[in-house]
TILO-109815 format. One record per residue (C-alpha): residue number from 1; residue in one letter; x, y, z. Coordinates in steps of 0.02 Angstrom, whole numbers. Layout:
N
<atom num="NUM" residu="a" x="X" y="Y" z="Z"/>
...
! end
This chain:
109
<atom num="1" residu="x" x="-1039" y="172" z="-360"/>
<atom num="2" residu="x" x="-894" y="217" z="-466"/>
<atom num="3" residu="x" x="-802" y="116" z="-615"/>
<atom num="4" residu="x" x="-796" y="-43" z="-519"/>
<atom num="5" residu="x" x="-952" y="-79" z="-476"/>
<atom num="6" residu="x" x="-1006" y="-39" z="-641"/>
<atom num="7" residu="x" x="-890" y="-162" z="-704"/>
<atom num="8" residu="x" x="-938" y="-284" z="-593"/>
<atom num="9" residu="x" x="-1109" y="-267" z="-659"/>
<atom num="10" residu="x" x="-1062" y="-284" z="-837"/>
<atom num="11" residu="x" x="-976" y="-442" z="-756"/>
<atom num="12" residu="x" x="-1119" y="-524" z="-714"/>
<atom num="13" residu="x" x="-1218" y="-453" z="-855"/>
<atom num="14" residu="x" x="-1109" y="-542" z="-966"/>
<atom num="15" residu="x" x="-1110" y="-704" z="-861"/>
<atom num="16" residu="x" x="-1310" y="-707" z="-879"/>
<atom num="17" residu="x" x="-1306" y="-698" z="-1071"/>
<atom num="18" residu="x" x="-1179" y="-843" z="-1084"/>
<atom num="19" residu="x" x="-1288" y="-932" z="-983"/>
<atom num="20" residu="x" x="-1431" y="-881" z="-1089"/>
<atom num="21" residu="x" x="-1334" y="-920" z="-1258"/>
<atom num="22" residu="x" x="-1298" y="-1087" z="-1200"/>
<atom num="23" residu="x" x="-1495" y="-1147" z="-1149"/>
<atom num="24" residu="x" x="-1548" y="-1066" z="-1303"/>
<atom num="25" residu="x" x="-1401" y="-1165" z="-1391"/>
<atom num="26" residu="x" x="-1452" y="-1346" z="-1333"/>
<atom num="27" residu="x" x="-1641" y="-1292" z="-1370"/>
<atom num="28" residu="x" x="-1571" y="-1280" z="-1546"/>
<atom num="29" residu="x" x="-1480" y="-1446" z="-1520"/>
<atom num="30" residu="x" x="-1644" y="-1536" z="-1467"/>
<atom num="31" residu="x" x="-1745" y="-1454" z="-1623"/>
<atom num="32" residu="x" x="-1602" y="-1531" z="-1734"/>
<atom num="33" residu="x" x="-1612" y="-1694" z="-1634"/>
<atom num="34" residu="x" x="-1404" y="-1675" z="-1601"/>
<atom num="35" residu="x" x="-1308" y="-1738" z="-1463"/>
<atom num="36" residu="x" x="-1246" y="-1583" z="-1346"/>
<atom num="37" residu="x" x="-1065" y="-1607" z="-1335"/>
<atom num="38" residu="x" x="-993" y="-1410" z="-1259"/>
<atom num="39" residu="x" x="-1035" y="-1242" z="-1277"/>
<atom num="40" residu="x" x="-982" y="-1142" z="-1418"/>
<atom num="41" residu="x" x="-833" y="-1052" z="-1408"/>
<atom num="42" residu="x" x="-895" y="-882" z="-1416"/>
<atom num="43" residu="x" x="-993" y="-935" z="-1247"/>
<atom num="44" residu="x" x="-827" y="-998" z="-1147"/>
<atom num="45" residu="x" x="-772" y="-826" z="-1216"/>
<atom num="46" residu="x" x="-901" y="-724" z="-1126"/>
<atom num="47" residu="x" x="-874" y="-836" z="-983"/>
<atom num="48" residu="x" x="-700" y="-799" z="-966"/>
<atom num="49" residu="x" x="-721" y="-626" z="-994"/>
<atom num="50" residu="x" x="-884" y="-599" z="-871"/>
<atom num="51" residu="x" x="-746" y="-691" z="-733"/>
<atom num="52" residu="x" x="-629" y="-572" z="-760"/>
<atom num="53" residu="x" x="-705" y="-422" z="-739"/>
<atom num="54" residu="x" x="-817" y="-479" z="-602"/>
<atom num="55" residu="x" x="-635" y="-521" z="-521"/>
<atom num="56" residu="x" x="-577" y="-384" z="-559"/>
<atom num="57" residu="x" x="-732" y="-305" z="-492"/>
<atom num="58" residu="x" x="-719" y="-396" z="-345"/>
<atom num="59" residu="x" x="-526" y="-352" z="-288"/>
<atom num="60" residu="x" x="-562" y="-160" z="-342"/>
<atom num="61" residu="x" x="-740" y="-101" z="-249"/>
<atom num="62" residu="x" x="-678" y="-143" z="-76"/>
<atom num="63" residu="x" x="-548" y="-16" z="-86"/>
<atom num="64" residu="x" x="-385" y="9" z="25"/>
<atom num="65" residu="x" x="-314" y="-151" z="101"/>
<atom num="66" residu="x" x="-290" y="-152" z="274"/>
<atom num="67" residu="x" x="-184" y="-222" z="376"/>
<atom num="68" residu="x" x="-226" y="-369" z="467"/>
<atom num="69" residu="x" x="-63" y="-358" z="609"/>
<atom num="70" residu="x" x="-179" y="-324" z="767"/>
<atom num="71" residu="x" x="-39" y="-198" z="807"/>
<atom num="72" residu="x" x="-43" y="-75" z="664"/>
<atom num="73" residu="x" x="-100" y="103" z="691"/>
<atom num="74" residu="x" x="-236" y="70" z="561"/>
<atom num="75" residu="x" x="-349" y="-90" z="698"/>
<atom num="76" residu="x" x="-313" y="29" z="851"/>
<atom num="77" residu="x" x="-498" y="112" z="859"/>
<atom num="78" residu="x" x="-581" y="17" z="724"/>
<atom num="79" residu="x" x="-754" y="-29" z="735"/>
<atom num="80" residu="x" x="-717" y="-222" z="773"/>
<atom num="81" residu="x" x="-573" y="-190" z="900"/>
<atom num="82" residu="x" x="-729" y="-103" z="989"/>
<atom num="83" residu="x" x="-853" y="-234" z="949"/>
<atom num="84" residu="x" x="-748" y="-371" z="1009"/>
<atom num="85" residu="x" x="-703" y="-275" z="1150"/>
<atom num="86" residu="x" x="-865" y="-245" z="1223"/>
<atom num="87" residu="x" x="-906" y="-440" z="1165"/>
<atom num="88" residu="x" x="-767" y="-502" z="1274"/>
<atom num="89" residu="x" x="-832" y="-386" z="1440"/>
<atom num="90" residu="x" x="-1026" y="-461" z="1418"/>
<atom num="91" residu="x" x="-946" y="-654" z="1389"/>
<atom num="92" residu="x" x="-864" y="-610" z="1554"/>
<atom num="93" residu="x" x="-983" y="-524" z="1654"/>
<atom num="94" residu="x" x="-1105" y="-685" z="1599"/>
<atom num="95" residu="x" x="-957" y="-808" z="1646"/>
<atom num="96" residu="x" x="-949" y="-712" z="1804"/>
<atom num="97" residu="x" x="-1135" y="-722" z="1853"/>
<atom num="98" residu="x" x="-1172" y="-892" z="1799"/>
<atom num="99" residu="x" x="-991" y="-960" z="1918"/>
<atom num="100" residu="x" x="-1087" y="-812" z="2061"/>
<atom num="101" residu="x" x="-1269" y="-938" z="2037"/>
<atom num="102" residu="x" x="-1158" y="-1094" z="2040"/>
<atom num="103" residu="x" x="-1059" y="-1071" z="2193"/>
<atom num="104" residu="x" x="-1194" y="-970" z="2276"/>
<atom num="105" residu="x" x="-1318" y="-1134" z="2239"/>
<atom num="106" residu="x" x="-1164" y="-1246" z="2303"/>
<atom num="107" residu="x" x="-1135" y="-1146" z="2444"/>
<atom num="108" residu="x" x="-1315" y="-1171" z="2499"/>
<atom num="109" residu="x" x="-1315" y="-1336" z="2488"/>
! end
């Protein structure tokens, strides 16, 4: 939980108020009996700014790009190399025991 996801927060924080600002501003609008025509600029303000730093947010909490080249040293061991691994033995051994009940059925026959 360091400086980005704090920022992040504030992000979103930010994006709530402007949100907030704006129902309370039509409210106002119906009480004057005024057509609503935009926000006020100081809302598109914190919108911009609460997009921002959730973006901002956003690219910097992840951390460390990695490579996506299934070559590179850093996908040799990873966790989905393994996962997908072990996926791709069970789709075969299934593939391999449901073609073993078809041909043993056909051979049966």
């Amino acid at each position: 939980m360091g400086l980005g996801f704090a920022v992040g927060v504030f992000g979103v924080l930010i994006l709530a108020h402007a949100a907030y600002s704006t129902i309370q501003y039509r409210g106002l609008l119906k009480i004057m009996e005024e057509e609503f025509s935009g926000p006020p600029m100081t809302v598109l303000a914190e919108v911009l700014l609460g997009l921002g730093l959730c973006m901002w947010a956003g690219l910097t909490v992840p951390g460390k790009f990695l490579s996506i080249h299934p070559d590179s040293e850093e996908n040799r061991y990873g966790f989905f190399t393994i996962f997908f691994s072990v996926y791709e033995l069970i789709l075969l051994l299934n593939q391999i025991k449901i073609e073993g009940i078809f041909f043993y059925s056909i051979e049966n026959l």
